[in-house]
LOMARZA-684715 format. One record per residue: x, y, z of N, C-alpha, C in turn. Coordinates in steps of 0.02 Angstrom, whole numbers, plus 50000, padded with zeros to 5 digits. Example, Ala and Ser with C-alpha at 12.3 -4.5 7.8 and 13.67 -1.06 7.14 Angstrom:
2
506604971650390506154977550390506604983550390;506424988850354506844994750357506455000250394;
//
This chain:
298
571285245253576571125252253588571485254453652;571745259753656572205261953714571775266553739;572055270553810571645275253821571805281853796;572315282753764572485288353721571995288653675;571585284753627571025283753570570225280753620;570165278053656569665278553691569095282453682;568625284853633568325292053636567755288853699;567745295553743567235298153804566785297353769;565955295753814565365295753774565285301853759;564945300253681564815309653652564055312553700;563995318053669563415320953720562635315853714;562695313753651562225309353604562135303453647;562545299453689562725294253738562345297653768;562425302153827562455303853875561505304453893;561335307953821560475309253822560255302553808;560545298453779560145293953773560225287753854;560785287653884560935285253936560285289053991;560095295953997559765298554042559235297654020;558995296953950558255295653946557975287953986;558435283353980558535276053994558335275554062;558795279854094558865279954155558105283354182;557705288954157557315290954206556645285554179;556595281854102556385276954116556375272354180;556905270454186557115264054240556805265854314;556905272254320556695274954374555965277554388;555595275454355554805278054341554605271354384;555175265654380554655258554400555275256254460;555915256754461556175254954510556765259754547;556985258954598557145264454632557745261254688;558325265954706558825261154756558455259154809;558785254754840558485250554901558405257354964;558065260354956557765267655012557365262755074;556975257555063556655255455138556765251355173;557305249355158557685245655211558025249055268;558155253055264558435258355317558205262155357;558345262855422557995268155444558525275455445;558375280155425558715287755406558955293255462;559505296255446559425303655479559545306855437;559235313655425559435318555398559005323655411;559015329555338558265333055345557825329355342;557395335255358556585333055354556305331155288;555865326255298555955321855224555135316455233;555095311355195554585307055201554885300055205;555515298755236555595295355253555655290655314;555785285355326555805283855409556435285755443;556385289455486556925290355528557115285355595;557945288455620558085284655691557775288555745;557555292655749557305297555792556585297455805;556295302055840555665304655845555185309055821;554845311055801554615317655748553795317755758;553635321555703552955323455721552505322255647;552635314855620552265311755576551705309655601;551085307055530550495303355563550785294555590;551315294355565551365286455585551645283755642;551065281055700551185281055761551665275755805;552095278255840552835270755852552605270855921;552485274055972552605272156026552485277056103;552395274556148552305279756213552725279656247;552785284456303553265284556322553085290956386;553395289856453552945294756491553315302656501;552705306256496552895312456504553365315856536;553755320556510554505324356530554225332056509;554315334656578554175343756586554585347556517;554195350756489554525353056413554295350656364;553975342756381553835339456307553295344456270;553005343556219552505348156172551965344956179;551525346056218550875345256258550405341256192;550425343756140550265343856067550145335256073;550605332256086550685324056105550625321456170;550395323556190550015321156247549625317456245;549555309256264548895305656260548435306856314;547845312756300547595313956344546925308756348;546705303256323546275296356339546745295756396;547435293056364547705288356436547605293056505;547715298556513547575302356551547165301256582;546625303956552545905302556563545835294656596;545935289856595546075282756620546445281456686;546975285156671547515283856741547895289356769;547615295656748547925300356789548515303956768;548815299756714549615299656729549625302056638;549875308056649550155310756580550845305856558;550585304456488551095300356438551155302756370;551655301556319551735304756267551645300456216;551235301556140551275298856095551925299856067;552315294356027552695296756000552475294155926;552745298655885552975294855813553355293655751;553375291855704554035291655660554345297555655;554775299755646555175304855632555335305255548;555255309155512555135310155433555905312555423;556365308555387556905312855366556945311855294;557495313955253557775313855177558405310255178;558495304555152558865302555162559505304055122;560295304455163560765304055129560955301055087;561295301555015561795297554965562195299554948;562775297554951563535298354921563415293854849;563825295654783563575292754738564425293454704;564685288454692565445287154667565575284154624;565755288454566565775285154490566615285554466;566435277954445567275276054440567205277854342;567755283354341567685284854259568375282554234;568715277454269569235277254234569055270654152;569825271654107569645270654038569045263654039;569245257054075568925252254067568035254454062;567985259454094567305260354102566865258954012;567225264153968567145266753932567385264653861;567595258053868568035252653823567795249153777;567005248653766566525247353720565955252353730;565545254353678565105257153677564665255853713;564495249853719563945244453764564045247953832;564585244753862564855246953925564795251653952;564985259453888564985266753922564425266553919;563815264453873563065268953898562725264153957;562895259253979562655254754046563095257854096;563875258954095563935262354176563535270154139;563395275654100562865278754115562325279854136;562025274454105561315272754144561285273954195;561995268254236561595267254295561765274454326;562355277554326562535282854348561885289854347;561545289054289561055292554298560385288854336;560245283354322559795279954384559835281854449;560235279354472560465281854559560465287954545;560635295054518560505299554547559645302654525;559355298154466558565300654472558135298754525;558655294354556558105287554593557995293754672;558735297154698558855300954748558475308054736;558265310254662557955315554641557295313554635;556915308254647556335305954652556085308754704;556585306154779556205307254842556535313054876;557105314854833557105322854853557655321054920;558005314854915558645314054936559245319354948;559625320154994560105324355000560895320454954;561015324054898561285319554847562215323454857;562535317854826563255320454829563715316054779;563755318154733564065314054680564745315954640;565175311454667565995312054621566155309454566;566455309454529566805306554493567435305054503;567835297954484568525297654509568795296754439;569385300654433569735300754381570695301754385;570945296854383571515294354404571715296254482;571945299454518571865300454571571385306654607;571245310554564570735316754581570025312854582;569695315854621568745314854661568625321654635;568115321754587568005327954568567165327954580;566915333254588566195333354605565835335454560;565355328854554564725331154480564155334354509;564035342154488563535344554512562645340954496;562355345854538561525340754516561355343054442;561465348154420561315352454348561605347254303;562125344554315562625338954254562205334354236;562125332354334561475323654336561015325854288;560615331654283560055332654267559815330654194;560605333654158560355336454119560925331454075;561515327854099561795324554055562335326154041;562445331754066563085335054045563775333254087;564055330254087564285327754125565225326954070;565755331254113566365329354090566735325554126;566945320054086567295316454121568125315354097;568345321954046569065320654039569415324654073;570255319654094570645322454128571415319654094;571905327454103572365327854095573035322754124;572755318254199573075315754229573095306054196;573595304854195573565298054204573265292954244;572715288554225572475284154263572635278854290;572725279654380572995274154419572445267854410;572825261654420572525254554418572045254454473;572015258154527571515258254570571215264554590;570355264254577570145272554610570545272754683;570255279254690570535282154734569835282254794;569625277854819569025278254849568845279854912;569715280454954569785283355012569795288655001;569805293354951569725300354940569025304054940;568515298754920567905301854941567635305654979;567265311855003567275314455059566625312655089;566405303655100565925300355151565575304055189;564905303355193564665306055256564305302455305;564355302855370564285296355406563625296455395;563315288555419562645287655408562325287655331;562835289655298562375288955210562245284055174;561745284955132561775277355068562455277355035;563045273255025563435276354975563345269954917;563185273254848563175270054799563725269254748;564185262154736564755263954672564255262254647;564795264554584564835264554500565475261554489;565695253654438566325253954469566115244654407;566665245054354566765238654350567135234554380;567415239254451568245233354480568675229754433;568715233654380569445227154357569995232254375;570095231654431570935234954440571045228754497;571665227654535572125222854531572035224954631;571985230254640571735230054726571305222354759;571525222754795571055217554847570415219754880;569765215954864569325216954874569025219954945;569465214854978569505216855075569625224755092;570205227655049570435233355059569855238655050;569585237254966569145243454958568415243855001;568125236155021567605236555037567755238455105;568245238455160568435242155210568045247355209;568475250855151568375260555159567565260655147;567295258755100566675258355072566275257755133;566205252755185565965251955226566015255155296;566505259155295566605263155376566285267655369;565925270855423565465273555450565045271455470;564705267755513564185264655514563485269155442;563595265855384563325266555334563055261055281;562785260955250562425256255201562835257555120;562905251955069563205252355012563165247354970;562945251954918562715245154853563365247354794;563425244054776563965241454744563715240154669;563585243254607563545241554540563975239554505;564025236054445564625232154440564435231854361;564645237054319564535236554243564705230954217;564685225754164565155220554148564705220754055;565375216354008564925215453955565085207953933;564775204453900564725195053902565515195753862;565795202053800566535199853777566965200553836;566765205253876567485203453942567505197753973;566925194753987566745189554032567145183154005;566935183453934567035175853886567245177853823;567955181053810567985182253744568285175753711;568335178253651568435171553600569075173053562;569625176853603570115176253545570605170953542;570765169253483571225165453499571825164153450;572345162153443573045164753403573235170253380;573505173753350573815181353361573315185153385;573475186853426572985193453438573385200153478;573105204653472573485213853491573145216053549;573285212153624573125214353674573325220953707;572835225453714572745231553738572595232953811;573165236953833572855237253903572535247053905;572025246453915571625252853899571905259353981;572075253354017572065261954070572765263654077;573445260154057574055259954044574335264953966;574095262253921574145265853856574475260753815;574585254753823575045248353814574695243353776;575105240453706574845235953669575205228453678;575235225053667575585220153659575095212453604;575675211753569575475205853517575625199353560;575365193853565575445188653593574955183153544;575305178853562574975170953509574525168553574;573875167953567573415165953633573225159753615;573345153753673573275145753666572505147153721;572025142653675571575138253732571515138953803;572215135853815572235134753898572325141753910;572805146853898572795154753926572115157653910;571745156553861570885159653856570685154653904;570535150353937570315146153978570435149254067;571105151454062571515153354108571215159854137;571215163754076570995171654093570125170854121;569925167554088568945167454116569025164254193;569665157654186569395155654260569815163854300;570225165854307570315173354327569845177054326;569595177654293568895184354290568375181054323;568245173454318567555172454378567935174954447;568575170654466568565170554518568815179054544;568895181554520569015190954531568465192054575;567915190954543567165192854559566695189254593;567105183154603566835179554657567035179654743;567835183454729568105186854788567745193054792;567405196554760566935202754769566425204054794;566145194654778565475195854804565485191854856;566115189354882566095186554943566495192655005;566725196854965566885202255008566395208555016;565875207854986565515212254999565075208755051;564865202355043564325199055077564535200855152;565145197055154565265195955214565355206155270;565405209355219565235216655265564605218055240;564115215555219563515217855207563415223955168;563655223755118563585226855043563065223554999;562745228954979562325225554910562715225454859;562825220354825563425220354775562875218154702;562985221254653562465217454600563125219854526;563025214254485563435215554425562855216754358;562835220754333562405222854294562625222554207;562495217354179562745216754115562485222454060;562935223954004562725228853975562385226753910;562095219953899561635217453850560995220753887;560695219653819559895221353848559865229653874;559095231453899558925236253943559115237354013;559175243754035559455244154099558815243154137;558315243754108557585241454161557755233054173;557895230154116557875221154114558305220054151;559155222154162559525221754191559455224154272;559405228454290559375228354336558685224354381;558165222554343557605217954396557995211654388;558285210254343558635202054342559235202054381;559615207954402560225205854447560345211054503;559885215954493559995218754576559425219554609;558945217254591558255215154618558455211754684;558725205254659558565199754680559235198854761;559785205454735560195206154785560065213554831;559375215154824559215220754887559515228554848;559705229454802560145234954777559635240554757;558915236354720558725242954725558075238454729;557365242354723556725238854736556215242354688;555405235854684555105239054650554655248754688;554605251254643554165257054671553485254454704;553565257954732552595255554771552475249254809;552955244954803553005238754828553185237954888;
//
């Protein structure tokens, strides 16, 4: 299949991908409490100071402060005006970066799992009323998916341009301090070091989803076969021996084992999310367990 014949998920995908998704999100949600936040005002924990019930700390009185916080016991005790302080409530930021090039979309399996999750992360940020910002990358253009698309599914993802072997992820327009979440099977041919760079500057947080399906992982072909390269437009017939199917899997572990040692080491949540099964099953079995996202209420 080339990416000239490729068909985009139909709209039929797309509803059934978002129903999945606000499933998934009824019981689990991105990793939101590990962090402490700035932004608007929100119910979350902030780096700052604010005027929540949840109490952090004292601190002694400064002419101007809002009397309102005044510990007037301690007062009463020692004379000496001091200030309650306490959490500061913000909404937290997310950047949300969906890699739509062809591989995404190369089995059916595949396109409605990177949907899912693509609609997950943004129900999960529409849960708590997150300040949301979501692209799509499509050969070198960052195009911006409004919240009405997220909502509702509608979501276009064709483009006239030819698709480069690597997003374009320095094109994002980052905002410092945000969650930034891919979408992203990484099979393009970049070095892992490079992208998780960009991914990681700002002093910011980033989980990393990683669509995959068990035929890419471990396929079974073997003697003639009509290898397709889907984001090129390129076929090629080749006689496949054993050792070259042997060859290509040890390639594909170790791809992704440079991924998840390049994410570790900058402190990325990196999780690969297979497209068997439910996106509820999938994601408690492989990004649970790597901080990516958490249970609700828990």
């Amino acid at each position: 299949m080339t990416s000239a014949t490729i068909q985009l998920p139909a709209h039929e995908v797309h509803r059934q991908a978002l129903k999945s998704a606000e499933s998934a999100a009824r019981m689990i949600q991105l990793a939101f409490r590990r962090d402490n936040w700035r932004g608007q005002s929100g119910n979350w924990a902030g780096m700052g100071i604010g005027s929540s019930i949840d109490f952090q700390d004292h601190r002694q009185y400064i002419p101007g402060d809002d009397p309102r916080y005044i510990n007037w016991q301690a007062y009463a005790r020692t004379g000496n005006y001091s200030m309650k302080l306490y959490r500061e409530e913000v909404s937290p930021q997310v950047d949300l970066a969906f890699d739509a090039s062809a591989s995404m979309f190369v089995t059916p399996e595949k396109a409605l799992r990177a949907l899912e999750l693509l609609y997950f992360a943004a129900h999960s940020t529409f849960q708590i009323n997150a300040q949301l910002k979501a692209f799509q990358l499509i050969g070198s253009q960052v195009k911006q998916i409004t919240t009405d698309a997220l909502r509702s599914g509608q979501i276009d993802f064709s483009s006239t341009e030819a698709t480069p072997l690597t997003p374009h992820f320095d094109r994002v327009p980052w905002r410092q301090q945000s969650l930034r979440v891919i979408i992203s099977d990484l099979l393009f041919p970049s070095a892992p070091d490079a992208v998780v760079n960009v991914l990681s500057s700002g002093r910011t947080r980033c989980i990393v989803f990683a669509p995959w399906t068990e035929q890419e992982a471990n396929p079974d072909w073997l003697g003639n076969v009509e290898l397709i390269d889907c984001e090129r437009d390129a076929r090629q017939t080749h006689n496949l021996s054993a050792h070259e199917l042997e060859s290509y899997r040890q390639r594909y572990r170790s791809h992704f084992a440079a991924w998840s040692d390049a994410c570790r080491r900058r402190s990325l949540d990196f999780a690969r999310v297979k497209s068997e099964g439910s996106l509820t099953q999938a994601l408690t079995r492989e990004a649970l367990g790597s901080q990516a996202v958490e249970v609700i209420g828990k």
